[in-house]
C-alpha positions as CSV (number, residue, x, y, z in Angstrom):
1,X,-26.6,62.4,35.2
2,X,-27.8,63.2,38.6
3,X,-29.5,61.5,41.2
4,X,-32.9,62.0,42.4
5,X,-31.6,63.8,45.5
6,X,-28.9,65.7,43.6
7,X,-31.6,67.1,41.4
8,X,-33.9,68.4,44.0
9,X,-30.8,69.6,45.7
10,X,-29.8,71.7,42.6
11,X,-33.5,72.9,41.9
12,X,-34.1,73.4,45.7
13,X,-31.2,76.2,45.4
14,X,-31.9,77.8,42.3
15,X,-35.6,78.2,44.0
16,X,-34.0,80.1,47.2
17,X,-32.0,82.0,45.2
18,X,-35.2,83.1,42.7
19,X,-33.6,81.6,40.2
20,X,-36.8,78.9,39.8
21,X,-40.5,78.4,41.0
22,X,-41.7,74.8,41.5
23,X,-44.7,74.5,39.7
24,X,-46.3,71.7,41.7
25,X,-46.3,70.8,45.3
26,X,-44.3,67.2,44.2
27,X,-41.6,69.2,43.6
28,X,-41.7,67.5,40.0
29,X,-42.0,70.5,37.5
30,X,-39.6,73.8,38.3
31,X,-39.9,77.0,36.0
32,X,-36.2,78.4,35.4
33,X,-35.8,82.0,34.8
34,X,-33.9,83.6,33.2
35,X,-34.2,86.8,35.3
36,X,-36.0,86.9,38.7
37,X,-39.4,88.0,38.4
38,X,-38.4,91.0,40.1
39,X,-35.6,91.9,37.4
40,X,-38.2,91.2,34.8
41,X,-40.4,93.6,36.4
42,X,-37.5,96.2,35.9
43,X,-37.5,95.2,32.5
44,X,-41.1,96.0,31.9
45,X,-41.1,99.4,34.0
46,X,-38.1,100.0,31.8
47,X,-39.7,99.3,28.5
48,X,-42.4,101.5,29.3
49,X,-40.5,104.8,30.1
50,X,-38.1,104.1,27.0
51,X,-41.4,104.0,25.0
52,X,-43.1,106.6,26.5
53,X,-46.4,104.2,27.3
54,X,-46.7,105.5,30.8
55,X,-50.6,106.2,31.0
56,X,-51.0,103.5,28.4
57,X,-52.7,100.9,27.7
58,X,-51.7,97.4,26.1
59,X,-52.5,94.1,25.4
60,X,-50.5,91.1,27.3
61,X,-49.9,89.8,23.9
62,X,-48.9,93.1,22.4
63,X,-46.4,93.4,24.9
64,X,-45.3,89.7,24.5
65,X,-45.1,89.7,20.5
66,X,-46.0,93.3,19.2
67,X,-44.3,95.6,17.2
68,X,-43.3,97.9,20.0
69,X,-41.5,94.5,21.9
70,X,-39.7,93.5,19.0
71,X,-35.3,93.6,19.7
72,X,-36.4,93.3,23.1
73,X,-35.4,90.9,26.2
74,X,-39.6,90.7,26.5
75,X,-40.5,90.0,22.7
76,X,-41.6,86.2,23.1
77,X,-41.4,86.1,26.8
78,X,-43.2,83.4,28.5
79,X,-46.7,83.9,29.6
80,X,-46.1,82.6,32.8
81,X,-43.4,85.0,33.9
82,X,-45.0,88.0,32.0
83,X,-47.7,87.4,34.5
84,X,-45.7,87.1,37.3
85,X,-44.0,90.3,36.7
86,X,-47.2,92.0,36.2
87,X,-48.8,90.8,38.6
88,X,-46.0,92.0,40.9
89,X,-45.8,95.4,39.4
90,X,-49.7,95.9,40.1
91,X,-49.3,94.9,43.8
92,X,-46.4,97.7,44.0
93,X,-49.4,100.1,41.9
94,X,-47.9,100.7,38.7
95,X,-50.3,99.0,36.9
96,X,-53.7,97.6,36.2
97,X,-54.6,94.2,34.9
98,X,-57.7,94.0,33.2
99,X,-59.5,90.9,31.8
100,X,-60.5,90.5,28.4
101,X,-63.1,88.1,27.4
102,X,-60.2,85.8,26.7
103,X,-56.4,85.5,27.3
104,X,-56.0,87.1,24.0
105,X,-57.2,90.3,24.8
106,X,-56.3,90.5,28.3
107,X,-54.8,94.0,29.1
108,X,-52.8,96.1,31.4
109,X,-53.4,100.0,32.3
110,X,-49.4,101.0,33.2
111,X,-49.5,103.9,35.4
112,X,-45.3,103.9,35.9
């Protein structure tokens, strides 16, 4: 086991590296990914042009368990980070988020 210290010394690096996100400003709770948001973001731009869903539009949850997803790094993704790598694909403008009138039905307008 590892210290206190050692811990936040591990975590700290994976967070530089973009490897993690603290989730809290106690440093007590750290996301670890997989992929950095920015190679999920690849993923998903990806996924798109294989499918041919450019000038699409989809539900967060179709992308995150639908048919289209399945055999795919994103089928059962975490919400979080499917977000995140939205969220960071609409700043860079291939994409609009859209609320629904819940989480359910929230959508996204790709525009790769």
């Amino acid at each position: 086991t590892l210290s206190h210290e050692a811990r936040e010394a591990f975590l700290s690096a994976l967070v530089a590296e973009g490897r993690a996100e603290w989730l809290d400003k106690g440093r007590r709770n750290c996301l670890i990914l997989w992929h950095r948001i920015q190679e999920w973001a690849d993923i998903i731009v990806n996924f798109v042009k294989d499918n041919g869903f450019e000038d699409s539009v989809m539900t967060v949850e179709e992308i995150r368990s639908g048919i289209e997803s399945r055999g795919t790094e994103l089928h059962g993704i975490d919400r979080t980070i499917l977000m995140r790598a939205l969220k960071l694909l609409e700043q860079k403008g291939k994409l609009a988020i859209f609320k629904g009138t819940s989480t359910d039905d929230e959508g996204v307008k790709f525009s790769v």
